[in-house]
C-alpha positions as CSV (number, residue, x, y, z in Angstrom):
1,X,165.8,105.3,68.0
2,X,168.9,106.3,68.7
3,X,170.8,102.9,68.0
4,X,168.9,102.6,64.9
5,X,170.0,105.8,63.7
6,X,173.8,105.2,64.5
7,X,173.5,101.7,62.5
8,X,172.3,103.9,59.2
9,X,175.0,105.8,60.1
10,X,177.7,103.7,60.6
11,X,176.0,102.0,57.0
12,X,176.8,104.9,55.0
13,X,180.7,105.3,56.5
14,X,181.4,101.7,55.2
15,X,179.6,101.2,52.2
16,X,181.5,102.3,49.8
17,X,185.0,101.4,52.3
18,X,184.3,97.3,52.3
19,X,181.4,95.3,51.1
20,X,182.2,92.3,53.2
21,X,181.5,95.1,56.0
22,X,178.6,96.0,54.6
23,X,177.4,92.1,54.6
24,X,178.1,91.8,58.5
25,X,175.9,95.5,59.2
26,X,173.6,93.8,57.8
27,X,173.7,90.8,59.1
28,X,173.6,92.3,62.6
29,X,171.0,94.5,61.4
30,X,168.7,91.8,60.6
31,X,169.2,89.9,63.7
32,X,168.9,93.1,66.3
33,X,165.5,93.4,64.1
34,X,164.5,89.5,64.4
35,X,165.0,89.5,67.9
36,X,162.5,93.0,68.5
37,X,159.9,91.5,66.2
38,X,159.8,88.4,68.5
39,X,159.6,89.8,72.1
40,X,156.3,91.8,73.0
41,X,154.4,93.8,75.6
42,X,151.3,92.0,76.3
43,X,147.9,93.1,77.9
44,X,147.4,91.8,81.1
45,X,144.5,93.0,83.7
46,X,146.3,95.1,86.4
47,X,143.3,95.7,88.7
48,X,139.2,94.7,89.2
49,X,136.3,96.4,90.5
50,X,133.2,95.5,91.3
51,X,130.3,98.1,90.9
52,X,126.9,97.1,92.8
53,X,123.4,99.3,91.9
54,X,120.7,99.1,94.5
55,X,117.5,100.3,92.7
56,X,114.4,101.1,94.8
57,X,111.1,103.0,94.0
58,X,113.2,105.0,90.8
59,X,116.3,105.6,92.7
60,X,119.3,104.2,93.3
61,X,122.8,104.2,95.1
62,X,126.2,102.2,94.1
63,X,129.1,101.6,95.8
64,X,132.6,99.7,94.7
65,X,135.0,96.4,95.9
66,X,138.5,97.2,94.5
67,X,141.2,94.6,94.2
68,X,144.1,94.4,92.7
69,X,145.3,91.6,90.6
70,X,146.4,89.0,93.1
71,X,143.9,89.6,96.0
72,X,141.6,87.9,97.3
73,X,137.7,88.9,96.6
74,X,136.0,91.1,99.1
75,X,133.1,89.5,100.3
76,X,130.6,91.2,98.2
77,X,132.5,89.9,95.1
78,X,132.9,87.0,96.5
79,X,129.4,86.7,96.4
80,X,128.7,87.9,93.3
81,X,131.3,85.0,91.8
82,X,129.8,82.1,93.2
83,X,126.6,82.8,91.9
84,X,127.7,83.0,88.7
85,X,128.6,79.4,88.9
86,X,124.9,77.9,88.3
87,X,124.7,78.4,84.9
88,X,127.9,76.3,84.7
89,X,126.5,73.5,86.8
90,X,123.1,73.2,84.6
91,X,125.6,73.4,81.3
92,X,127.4,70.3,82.9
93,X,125.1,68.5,84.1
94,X,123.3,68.8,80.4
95,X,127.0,68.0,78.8
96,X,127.3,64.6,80.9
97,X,123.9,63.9,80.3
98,X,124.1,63.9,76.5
99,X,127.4,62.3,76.3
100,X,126.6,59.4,78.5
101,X,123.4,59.1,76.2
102,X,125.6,59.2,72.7
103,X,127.9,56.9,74.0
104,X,125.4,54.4,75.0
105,X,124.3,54.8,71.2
106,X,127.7,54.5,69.7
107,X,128.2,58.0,69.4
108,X,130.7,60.5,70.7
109,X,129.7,63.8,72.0
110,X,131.4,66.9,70.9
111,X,130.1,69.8,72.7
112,X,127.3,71.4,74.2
113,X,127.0,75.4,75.4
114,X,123.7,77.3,77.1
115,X,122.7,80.2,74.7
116,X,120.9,83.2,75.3
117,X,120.0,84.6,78.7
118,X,120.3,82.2,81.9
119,X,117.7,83.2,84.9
120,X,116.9,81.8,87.9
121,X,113.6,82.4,90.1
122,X,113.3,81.2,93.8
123,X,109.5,81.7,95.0
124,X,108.3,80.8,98.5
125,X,104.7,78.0,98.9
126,X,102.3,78.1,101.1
127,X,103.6,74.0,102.2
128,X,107.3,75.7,103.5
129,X,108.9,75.0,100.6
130,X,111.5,77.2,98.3
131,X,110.9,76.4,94.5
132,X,113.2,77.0,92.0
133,X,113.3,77.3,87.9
134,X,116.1,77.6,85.7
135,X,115.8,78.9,82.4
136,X,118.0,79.3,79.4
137,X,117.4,80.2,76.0
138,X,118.7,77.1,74.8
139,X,121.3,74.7,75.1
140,X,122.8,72.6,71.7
141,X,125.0,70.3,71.6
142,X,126.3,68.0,69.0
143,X,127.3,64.7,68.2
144,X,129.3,62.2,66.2
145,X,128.5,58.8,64.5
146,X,130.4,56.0,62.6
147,X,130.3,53.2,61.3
148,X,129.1,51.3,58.3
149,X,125.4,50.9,57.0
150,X,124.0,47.6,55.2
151,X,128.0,46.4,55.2
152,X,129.4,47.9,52.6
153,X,128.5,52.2,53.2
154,X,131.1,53.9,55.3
155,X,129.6,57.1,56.8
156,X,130.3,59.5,59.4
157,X,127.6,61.8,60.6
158,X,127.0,64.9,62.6
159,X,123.6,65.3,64.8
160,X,123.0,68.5,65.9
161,X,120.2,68.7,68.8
162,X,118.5,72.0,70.0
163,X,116.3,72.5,73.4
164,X,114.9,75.6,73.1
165,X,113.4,77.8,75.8
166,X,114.7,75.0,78.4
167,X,113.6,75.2,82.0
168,X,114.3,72.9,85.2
169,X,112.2,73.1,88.2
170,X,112.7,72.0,91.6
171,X,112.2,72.3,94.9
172,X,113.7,72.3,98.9
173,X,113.0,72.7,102.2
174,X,113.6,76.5,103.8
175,X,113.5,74.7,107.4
176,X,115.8,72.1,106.6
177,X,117.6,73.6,103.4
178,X,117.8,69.9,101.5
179,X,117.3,69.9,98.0
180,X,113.6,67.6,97.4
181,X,113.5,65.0,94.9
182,X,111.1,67.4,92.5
183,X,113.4,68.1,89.6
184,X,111.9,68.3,86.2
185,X,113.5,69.3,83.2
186,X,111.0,70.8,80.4
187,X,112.4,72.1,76.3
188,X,111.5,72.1,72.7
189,X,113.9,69.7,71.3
190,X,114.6,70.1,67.2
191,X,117.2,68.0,65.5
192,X,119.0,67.5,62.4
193,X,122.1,64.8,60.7
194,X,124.2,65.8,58.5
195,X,126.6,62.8,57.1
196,X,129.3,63.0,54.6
197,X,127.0,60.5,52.4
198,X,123.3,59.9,51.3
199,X,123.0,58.1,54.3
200,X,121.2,60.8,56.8
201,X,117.6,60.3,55.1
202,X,118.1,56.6,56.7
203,X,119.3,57.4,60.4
204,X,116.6,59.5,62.1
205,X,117.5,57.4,65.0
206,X,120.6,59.3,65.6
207,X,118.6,62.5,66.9
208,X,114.9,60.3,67.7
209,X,117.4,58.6,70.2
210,X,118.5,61.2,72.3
211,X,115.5,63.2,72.0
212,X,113.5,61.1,73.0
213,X,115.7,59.6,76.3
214,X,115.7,63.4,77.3
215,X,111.9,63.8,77.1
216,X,111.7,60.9,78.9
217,X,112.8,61.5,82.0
218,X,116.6,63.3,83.3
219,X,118.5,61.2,84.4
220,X,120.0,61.0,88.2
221,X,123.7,62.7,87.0
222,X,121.6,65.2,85.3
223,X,119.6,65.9,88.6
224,X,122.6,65.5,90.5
225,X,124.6,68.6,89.0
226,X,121.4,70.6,88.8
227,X,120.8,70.2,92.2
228,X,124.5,71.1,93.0
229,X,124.0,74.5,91.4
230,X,120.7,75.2,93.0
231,X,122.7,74.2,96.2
232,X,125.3,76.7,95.6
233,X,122.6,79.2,95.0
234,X,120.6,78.7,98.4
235,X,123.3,78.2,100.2
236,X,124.6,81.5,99.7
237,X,121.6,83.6,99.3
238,X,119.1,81.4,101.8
239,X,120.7,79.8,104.2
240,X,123.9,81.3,106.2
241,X,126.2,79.9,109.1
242,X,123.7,81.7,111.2
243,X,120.9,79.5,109.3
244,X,119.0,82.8,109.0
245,X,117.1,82.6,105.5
246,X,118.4,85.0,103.1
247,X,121.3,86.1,104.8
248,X,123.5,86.1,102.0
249,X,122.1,89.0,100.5
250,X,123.3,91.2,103.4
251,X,126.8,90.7,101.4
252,X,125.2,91.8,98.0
253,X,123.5,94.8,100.1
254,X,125.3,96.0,103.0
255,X,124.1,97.1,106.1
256,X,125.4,100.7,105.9
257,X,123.8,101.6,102.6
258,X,120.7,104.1,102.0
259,X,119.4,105.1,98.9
260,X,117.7,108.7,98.6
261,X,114.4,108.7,97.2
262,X,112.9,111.8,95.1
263,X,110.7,113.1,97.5
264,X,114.4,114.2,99.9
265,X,114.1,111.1,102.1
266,X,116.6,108.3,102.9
267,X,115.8,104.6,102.7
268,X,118.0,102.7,104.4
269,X,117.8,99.4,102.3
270,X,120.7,97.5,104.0
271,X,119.0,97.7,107.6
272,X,115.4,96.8,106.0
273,X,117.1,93.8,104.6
274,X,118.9,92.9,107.7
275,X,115.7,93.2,109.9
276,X,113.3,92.0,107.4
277,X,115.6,88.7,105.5
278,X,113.0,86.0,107.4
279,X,109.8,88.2,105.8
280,X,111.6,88.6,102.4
281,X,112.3,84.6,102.0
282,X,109.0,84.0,103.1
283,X,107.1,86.4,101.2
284,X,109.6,87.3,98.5
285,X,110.1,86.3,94.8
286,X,113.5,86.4,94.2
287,X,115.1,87.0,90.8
288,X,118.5,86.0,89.2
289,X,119.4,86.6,85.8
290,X,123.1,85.9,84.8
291,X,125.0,88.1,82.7
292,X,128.6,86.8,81.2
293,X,130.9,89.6,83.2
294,X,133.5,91.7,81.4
295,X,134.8,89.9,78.2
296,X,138.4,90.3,77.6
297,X,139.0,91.7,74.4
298,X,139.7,89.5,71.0
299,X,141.9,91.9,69.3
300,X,143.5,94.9,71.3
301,X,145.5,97.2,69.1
302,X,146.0,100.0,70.7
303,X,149.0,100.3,73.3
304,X,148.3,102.4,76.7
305,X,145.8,102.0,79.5
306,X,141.8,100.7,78.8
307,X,138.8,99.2,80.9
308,X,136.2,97.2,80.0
309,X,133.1,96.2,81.7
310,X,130.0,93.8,82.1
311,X,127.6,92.5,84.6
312,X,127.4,89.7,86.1
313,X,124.1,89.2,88.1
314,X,121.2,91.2,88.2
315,X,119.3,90.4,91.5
316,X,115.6,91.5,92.4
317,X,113.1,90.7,94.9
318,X,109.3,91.5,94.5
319,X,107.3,90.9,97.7
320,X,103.7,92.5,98.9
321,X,105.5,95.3,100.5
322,X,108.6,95.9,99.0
323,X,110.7,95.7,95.4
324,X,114.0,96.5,94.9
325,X,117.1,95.2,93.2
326,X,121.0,95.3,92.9
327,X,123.4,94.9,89.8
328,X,126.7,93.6,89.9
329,X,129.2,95.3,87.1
330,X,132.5,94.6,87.1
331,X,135.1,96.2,85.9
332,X,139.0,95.3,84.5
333,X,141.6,97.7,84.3
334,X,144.1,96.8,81.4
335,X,147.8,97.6,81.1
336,X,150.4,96.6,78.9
337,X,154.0,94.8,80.4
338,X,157.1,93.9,78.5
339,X,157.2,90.4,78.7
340,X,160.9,90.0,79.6
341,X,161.4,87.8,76.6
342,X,163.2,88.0,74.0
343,X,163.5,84.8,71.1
344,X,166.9,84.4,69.1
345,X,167.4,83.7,65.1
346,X,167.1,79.8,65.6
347,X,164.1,80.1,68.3
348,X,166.0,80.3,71.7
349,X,163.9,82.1,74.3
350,X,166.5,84.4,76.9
351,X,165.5,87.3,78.7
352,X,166.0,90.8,77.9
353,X,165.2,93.9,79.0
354,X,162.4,96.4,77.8
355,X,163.6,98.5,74.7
């Protein structure tokens, strides 16, 4: 502030002395100016933490993995991450399905997300196996087609394809932890082509097509990515190093942890689990559903220090004897840094120091 002020300052003393003086101040004005507007702090995430809440019979206890920005995840988060990566092997696995498909029908795909909430429900049978279903609110995805109709109509249409409330079931073995060849894949499937002529009224083949060879039957790259994901899942919650079923969640709840209960008691929740994880996979439903994590804000105009948070998983288990869950939050802890940059009148990048 105090540079600025002596440039109005030394402004006024030659003003009236020499306009050609006056033409360089502000000149260098101008540039000292340009160069501030094009160097920035920017918002970058200094720290994490991630917040589990074990709930049992209306109480609950929580306890926190800190990290800063370049460690590596604490084994609870660690947990908590790979987890979080089914939902991306099922949206995948749908993407390459679809494209393959469109391609085979002169098509191109263009994209295809999972919408709504993403769950994910392991339940024990009575014949030793672990089955699994996947559900999502939907998944759309949409394609693009070419070409030219009875020889002399160019067109160029847009399908967009819907499967709502889409679920995959499957199954594996809790002895030998393999994956079995049981995967369905179930959805209402709605459709509609738009094309940049009158043309769509005449190509219901476009969206019939790959509805119809995804009622059909999924096909083995579908399966395959599905199965990856459920893979990831089991491996980490089901089966351990130790090949003890459920060991996993020991990292989600902790051995140490107790939770006091209204009547003045304790619970201690992470020995039960410990002592009781061959009962619980046996006997226990266990629930996943998937939240999307702390979004980084889209527009942050405020300088200084923030947070922001969201959860990621929201695990429960329901068995004849005992319910309970945990809920992994995680939190981001925003600062702002002078990016060291600073960008001269013709666009050459040099460093500078912060103002």
């Amino acid at each position: 502030m105090k540079f600025i002020s002596f440039f109005i300052f030394s402004l006024t003393i030659f003003y009236f002395k020499d306009s050609i003086s006056m033409k360089k101040i502000l000149f260098f004005i101008a540039a000292f100016v340009t160069q501030l507007s094009n160097a920035a702090y920017k918002p970058v995430s200094t720290s994490q933490t991630m917040t589990a809440t074990i709930s049992y019979a209306g109480s609950s206890v929580t306890f926190d993995e800190a990290r800063t920005r370049n460690q590596y995840p604490a084994p609870m988060t660690d947990t908590v991450y790979k987890l979080t990566t089914v939902p991306k092997y099922l949206n995948d696995g749908l993407n390459q399905f679809f494209a393959n498909a469109a391609a085979s029908n002169g098509g191109t795909f263009l994209s295809g997300k999972l919408n709504g909430d993403v769950g994910l429900t392991f339940t024990p049978s009575p014949g030793g196996s672990i089955l699994f279903n996947l559900t999502a609110g939907s998944y759309t995805f949409q394609t693009k087609f070419t070409g030219t109709r009875y020889g002399v109509i160019d067109y160029t249409c847009i399908n967009t394809t819907t499967i709502s409330n889409l679920s995959v079931t499957g199954a594996y073995g809790s002895d030998t932890g393999a994956i079995e060849n049981k995967t369905g894949v179930t959805g209402s499937v709605s459709t509609s082509t738009d094309c940049d002529s009158n043309l769509s009224w005449i190509l219901p083949f476009i969206g019939d097509y790959l509805i119809n060879k995804y009622a059909d039957q999924a096909n083995a790259e579908l399966i395959t990515k599905i199965n990856a994901g459920m893979a990831q899942a089991k491996d980490i919650l089901y089966i351990g190093k130790d090949k003890d079923l459920l060991s996993g969640l020991n990292r989600l709840i902790p051995i140490d942890k107790s939770i006091k209960l209204p009547n003045g008691s304790s619970f201690a929740i992470g020995l039960y689990v410990r002592d009781n994880l061959t009962y619980l996979a046996k006997n226990g439903q266990v629930s996943i559903k998937f939240g999307s994590g702390p979004q980084w804000p889209m527009s942050l105009n405020t300088y200084g220090k923030s947070s922001y948070s969201g959860d990621y998983i929201t695990l429960s288990i329901t068995s004849p004897s005992v319910s309970f869950s945990v809920k992994a939050t995680e939190t981001y802890y925003m600062d702002w840094i002078w990016d060291n940059t600073c960008i001269g009148p013709r666009g050459v990048k040099y460093s500078c120091g912060e103002p």
